[in-house]
C-alpha positions in Angstrom: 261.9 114.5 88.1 259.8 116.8 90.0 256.5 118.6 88.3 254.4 121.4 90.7 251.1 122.7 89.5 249.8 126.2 90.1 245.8 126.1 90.0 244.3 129.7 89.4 240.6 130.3 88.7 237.3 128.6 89.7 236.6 125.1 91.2 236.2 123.6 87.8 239.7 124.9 86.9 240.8 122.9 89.9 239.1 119.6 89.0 241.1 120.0 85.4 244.1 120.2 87.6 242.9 117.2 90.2 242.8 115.3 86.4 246.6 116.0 85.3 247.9 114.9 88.4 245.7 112.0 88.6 247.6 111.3 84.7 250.8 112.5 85.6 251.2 110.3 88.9 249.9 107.2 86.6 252.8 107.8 84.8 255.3 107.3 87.4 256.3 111.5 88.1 256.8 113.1 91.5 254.9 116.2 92.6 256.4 119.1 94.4 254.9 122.1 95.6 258.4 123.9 96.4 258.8 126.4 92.3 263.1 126.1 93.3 262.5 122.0 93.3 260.6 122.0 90.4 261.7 120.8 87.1 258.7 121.3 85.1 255.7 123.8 86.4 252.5 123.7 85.0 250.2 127.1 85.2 246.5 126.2 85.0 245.3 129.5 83.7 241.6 131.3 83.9 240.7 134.1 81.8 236.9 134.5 82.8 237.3 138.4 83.8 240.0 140.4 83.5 241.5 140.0 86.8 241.9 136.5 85.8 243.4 137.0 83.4 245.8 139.2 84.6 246.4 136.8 87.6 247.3 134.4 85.4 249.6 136.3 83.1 252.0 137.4 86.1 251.8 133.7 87.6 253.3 133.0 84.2 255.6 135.3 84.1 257.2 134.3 87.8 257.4 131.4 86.5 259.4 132.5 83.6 261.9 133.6 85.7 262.5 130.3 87.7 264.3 129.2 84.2 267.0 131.6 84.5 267.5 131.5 88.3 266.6 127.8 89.2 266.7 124.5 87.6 263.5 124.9 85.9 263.7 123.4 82.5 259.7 123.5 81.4 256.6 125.8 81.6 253.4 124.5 80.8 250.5 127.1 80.3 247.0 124.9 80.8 243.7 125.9 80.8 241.6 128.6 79.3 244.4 131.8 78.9 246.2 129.1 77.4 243.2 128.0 75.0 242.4 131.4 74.2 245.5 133.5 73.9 247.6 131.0 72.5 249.5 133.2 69.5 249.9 136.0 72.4 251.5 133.4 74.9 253.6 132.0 72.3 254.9 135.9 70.9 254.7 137.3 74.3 255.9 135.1 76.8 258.3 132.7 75.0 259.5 130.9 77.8 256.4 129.4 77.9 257.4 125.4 76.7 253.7 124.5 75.7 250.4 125.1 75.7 247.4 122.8 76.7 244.3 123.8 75.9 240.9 123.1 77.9 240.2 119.9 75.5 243.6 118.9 75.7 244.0 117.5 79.5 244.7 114.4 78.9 247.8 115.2 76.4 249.4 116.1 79.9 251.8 113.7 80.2 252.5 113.8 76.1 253.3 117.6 77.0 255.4 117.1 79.8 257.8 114.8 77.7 258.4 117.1 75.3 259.2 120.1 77.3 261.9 117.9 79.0 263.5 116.6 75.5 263.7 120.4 74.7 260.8 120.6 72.8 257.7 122.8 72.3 254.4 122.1 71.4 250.9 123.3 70.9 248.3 121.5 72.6 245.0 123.2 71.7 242.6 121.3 70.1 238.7 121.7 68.8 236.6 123.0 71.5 234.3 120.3 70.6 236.4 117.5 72.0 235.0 115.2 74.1 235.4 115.6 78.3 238.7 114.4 80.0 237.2 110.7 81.5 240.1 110.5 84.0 239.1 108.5 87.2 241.9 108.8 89.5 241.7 112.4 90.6 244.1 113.6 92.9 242.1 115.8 95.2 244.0 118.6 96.7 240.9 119.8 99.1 242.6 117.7 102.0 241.1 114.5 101.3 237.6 114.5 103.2 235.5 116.2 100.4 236.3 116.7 96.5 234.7 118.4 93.6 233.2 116.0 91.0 232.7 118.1 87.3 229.9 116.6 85.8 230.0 118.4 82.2 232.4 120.6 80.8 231.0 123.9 78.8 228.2 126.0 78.2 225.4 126.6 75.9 223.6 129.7 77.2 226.1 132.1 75.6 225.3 135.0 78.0 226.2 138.3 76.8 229.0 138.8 78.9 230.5 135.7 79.1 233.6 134.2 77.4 233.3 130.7 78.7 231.7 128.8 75.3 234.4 130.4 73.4 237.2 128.7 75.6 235.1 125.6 76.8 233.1 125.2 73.9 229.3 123.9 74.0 227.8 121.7 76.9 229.2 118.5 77.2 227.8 115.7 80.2 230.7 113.4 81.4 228.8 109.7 80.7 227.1 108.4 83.9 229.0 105.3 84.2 232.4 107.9 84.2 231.0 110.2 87.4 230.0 107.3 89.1 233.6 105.3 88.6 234.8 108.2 89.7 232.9 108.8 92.5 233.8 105.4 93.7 236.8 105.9 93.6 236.9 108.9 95.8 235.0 107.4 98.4 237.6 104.6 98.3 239.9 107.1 99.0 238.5 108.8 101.6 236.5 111.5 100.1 232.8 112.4 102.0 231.2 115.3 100.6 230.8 115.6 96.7 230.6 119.0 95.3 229.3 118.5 91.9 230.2 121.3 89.5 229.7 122.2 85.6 229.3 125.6 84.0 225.4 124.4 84.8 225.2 121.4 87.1 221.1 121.6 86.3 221.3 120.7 82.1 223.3 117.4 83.0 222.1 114.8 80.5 220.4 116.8 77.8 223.3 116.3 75.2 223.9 112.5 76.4 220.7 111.3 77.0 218.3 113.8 75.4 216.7 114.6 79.0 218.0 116.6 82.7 219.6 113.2 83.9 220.9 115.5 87.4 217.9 113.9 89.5 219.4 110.1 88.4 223.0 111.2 88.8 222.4 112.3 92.3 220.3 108.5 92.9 223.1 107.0 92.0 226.2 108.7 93.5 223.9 108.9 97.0 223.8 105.0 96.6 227.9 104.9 97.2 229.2 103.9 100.3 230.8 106.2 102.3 229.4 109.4 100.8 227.8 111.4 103.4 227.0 114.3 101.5 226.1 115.5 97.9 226.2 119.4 97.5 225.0 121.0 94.5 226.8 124.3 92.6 225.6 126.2 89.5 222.2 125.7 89.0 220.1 128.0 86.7 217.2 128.7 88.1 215.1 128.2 85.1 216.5 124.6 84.8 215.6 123.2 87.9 212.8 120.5 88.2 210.0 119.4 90.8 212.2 115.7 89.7 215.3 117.8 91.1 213.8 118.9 94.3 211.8 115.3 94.7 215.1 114.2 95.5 216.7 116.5 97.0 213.9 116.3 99.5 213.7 112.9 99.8 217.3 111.4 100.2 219.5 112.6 102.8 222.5 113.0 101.4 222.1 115.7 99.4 222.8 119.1 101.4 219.6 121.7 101.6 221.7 123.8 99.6 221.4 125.1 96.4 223.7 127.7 94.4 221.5 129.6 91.4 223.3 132.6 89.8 220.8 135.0 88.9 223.2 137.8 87.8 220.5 140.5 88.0 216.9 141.4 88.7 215.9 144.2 86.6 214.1 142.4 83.2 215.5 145.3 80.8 219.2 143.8 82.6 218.5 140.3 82.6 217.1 140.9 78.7 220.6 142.6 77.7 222.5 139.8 79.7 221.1 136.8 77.5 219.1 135.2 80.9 216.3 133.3 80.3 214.5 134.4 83.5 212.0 137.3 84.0 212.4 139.1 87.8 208.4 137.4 88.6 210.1 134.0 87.3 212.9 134.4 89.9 210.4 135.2 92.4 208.3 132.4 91.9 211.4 129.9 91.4 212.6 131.4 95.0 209.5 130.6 96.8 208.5 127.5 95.5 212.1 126.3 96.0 211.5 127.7 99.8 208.1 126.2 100.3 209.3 122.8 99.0 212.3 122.4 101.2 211.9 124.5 103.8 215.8 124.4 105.4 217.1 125.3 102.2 219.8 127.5 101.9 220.4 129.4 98.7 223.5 131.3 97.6 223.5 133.5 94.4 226.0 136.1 92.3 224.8 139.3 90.6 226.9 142.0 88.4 226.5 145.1 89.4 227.4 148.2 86.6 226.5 145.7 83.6 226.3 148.3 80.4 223.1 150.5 80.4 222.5 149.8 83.9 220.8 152.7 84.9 219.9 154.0 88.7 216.7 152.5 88.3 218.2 149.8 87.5 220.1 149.4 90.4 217.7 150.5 92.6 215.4 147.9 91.5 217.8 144.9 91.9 218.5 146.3 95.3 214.8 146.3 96.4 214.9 142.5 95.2 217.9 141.7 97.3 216.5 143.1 100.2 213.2 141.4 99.7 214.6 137.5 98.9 217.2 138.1 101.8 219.3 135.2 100.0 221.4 133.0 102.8 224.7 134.0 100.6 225.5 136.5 98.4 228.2 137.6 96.3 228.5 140.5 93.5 230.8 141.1 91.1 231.3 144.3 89.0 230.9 143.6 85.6 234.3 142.8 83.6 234.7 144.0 80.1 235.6 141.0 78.3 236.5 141.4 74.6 235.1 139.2 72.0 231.5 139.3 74.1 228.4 141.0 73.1 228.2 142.9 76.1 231.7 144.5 75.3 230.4 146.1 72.4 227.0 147.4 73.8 226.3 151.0 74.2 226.0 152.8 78.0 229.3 150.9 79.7 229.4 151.9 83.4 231.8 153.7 85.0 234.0 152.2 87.3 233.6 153.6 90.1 229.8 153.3 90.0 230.0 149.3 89.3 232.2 149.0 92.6 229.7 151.9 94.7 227.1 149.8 93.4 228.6 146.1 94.5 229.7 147.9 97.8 225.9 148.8 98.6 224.8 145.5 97.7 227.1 143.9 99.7 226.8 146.4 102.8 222.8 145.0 102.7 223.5 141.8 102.5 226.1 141.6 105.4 222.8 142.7 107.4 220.9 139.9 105.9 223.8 137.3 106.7 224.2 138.3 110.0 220.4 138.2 111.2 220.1 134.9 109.5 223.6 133.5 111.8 221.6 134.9 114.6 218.3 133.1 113.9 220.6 130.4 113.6 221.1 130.0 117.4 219.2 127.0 119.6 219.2 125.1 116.5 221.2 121.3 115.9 223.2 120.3 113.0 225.3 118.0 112.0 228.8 119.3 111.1 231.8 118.1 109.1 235.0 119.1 110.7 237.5 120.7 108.9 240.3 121.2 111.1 241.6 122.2 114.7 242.3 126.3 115.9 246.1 125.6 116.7 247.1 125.8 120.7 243.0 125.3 121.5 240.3 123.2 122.3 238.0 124.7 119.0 237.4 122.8 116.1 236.4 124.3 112.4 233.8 122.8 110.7 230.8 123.3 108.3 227.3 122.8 108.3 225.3 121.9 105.2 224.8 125.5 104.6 228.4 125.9 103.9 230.9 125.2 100.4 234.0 125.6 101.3 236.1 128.6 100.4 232.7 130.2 100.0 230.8 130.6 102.6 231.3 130.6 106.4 232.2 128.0 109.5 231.3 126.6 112.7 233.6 126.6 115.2 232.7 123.7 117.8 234.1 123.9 121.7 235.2 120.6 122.8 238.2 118.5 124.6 237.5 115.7 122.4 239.8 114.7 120.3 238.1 114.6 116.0 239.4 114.0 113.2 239.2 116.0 109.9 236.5 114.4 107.7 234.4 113.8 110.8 230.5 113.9 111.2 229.3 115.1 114.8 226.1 117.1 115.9 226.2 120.3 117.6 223.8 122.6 119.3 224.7 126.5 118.0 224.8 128.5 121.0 225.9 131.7 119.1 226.6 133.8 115.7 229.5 135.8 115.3 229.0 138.1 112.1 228.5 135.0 109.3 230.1 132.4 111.6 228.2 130.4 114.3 229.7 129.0 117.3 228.7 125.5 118.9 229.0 122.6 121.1 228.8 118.9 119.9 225.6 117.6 121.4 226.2 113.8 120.3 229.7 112.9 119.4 230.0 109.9 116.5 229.1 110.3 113.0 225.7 111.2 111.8 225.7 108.6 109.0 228.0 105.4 110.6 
């Protein structure tokens, strides 16, 4: 019996997924990643802009197909589509088997019996749910680094954003869980920790009735065999001189620090729902700088948000251009329905969100490069990721690089490495947002 898994959507999504497997293969059940060898496919959807959405609907609907041309027998649609369209799946799409919604993961295997017994069945339950506490993971990342989700929801309820109405309120995953599992994935193999939540920054509050992130990272940097910690989705407002105490101070955890700001004008941020004034985000920016000097910050902004005017825009511009951020990606702003921001007054055309995202984007590229260039004559240590076929370059990253994200370092050498690898390098040149290198002292940084 053979069950493949399509993961659409973010790096949390993907975690969800990692969890299924991790209860699916507990239960005895073979994996394939061939749809014509597949006897049950399960679609973990997203629905957190419209493309998304409409991603996931045609993965569905390929699917669909399998079960009148191949032995396919179940569909499975997971996730957030599944959690918040699930009268439309059901009426549209009725080849879809079941339904699992996001507080549902662990019904998995529940779900997967049924569909094969010829059943159907709804699996979407209260968004207030407690958080899937599966510790065997199957990481699909290749092994050498993995994404640990350390709460599940959001509180914030930004204009524009769907994600409490499909994930429901902030939730931390206990203490004890994270570090089980991160335990475990070190057993396995696993190096880097990514650690992930709609906010990574509020971890705790709801637990423990304080920010518990600071403890969290003590106590995963502890583990054996964990090299390093890297941090995603931090509000800026949320982060604490506790926070960057440690991230100063233990070596772990990567100079790196992802804090979506969304925008930069305070009549946007205001209409947004953000809790941050442009002269906050300044000041958060520079003391974040002057505190760890090396640190590399990425960040996301919507361009064409409703009643964004020029001015608007032209401010947010000037800010970009003055913060010169290490990473940078924009987004124009998605229409989602049952949001605030759907309803509001002044929705932008378009083509002026995408002109808008394109100049952004066009200024930042300046910024990244310059920065790859200042980049040069400096030594890092690198994890590898993988060999260029037919050559003697390696791929790697540095700690100013997530994966799938941002950009690589591609070392020269006729050693032979090993994915998952530590080794230092000496950058001897930038091309566009990738650097170029030679290992300066082979073995592993942290042995």
């Amino acid at each position: 019996m053979n069950i493949m898994f399509v993961s659409l959507g973010c790096d949390k999504n993907l975690v969800d997924t990692e969890m299924m497997l991790g209860l699916l293969q507990g239960k005895g059940l073979a994996f394939t990643d061939d749809e014509n060898e597949a006897d049950v496919i399960v679609v973990n959807t997203c629905c957190f802009i419209g493309d998304a959405k409409e991603e996931s609907i045609q993965t569905l609907l390929e699917m669909a197909e399998l079960k009148k041309t191949g032995r396919l027998k179940g569909l499975i649609a997971a996730g957030c589509l599944a959690q918040r369209y699930q009268e439309e799946i059901a009426r549209e799409i009725p080849e879809v088997d079941a339904l699992l919604g996001t507080t549902a993961l662990e019904e998995i295997a529940e779900a997967v019996e049924e569909v094969l017994e010829g059943g159907g069945s709804n699996h979407c339950r209260d968004l207030k749910e407690a958080v899937c506490l599966c510790v065997d993971q199957v990481v699909t990342t290749g092994g050498h680094y993995a994404y640990l989700k350390i709460a599940e929801g959001c509180g914030k309820h930004c204009t524009y954003c769907i994600i409490p109405k499909v994930r429901g309120d902030y939730r931390s995953v206990p203490m004890e869980s994270l570090v089980a599992q991160a335990e475990k994935l070190a057993g396995d193999g696993v190096r880097e920790l990514i650690l992930v939540a709609q906010e990574t920054t509020l971890y705790g509050v709801d637990l423990y009735g304080r920010k518990c992130l600071p403890e969290l990272l003590r106590r995963l940097a502890g583990i054996p065999g964990i090299f390093w910690i890297r941090l995603l989705y931090c509000y800026p407002e949320e982060i604490t001189e506790e926070l960057l105490d440690v991230m100063a101070g233990e070596p772990k955890i990567c100079h790196y620090l992802d804090i979506p700001i969304q925008h930069a004008s305070d009549r946007v941020l205001k209409r947004m729902g953000r809790r941050t004034t442009q002269e906050e985000l300044r000041a958060g920016i520079r003391r974040l700088r002057e505190r760890i000097p090396d640190i590399c910050l990425r960040t996301t902004l919507i361009s064409g948000f409703p009643g964004e005017t020029q001015e608007d825009f032209e401010e947010l511009y000037r800010f970009v251009n003055e913060m010169e951020f290490d990473r940078l990606g924009v987004f124009p702003y998605s229409r989602e329905e049952d949001t605030p921001a759907a309803e509001m007054p002044d929705q932008v055309e378009e083509n002026v969100k995408e002109a808008r995202r394109d100049e952004l984007m066009e200024l930042q590229q300046a910024v990244a490069f310059e920065k790859a260039e200042g980049m040069v004559g400096q030594t890092l240590t690198v994890m590898v990721e993988g060999r260029v076929a037919d050559e003697d370059v390696y791929v790697a990253r540095t700690y100013r690089d997530a994966p799938g994200v941002d950009g690589y370092l591609f070392v020269n050498t006729s050693l032979q490495l090993t994915t998952g690898d530590f080794v230092k390098v000496i950058v001897t040149d930038s091309n566009e947002y990738d650097l170029i290198g030679e290992i300066l002292e082979d073995g592993e940084e942290f042995a």
